[in-house]
C-alpha angles and dihedrals in degrees: 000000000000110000101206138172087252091256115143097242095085105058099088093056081052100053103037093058099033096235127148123263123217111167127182124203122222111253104180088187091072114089086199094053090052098049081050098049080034087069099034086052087051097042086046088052091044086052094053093050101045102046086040081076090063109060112153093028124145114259092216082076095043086109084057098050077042107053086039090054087043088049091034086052098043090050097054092050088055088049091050089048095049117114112239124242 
């Protein structure tokens, strides 16, 4: 399955390697679709911070950087949603 934003440029990806295509078009008038794009844009700004730190790192360990940033990021949003004391 490849979730994309519904431009063209996508079909041929779909097609060459038969997956199923769901696309969702901005609509900058949903709150709901804001607070969504608000935490992709913040995961997408995370990611780039954090893999920034590795330049130079061996491809063969991208998954790792990859599942800590996903713990490190899960972590943080519990600790966001953590009532305070």
């Amino acid at each position: 399955m490849l979730v994309h934003d519904g431009e063209n440029a996508h079909n041929l990806l779909i097609e060459k390697l038969h997956l199923h295509s769901e696309s969702y078009i901005a609509n900058e008038k949903d709150k709901n679709y804001l607070e969504n794009m608000a935490l992709i844009n913040n995961m997408c700004s995370w990611l780039k911070r954090y893999i920034y730190r590795f330049i130079g790192m061996r491809m063969d360990n991208l998954q790792s950087y990859l599942n800590w940033l996903v713990y490190l990021f899960r972590g943080q949003i519990v600790k966001l949603s953590a009532p305070s004391p």
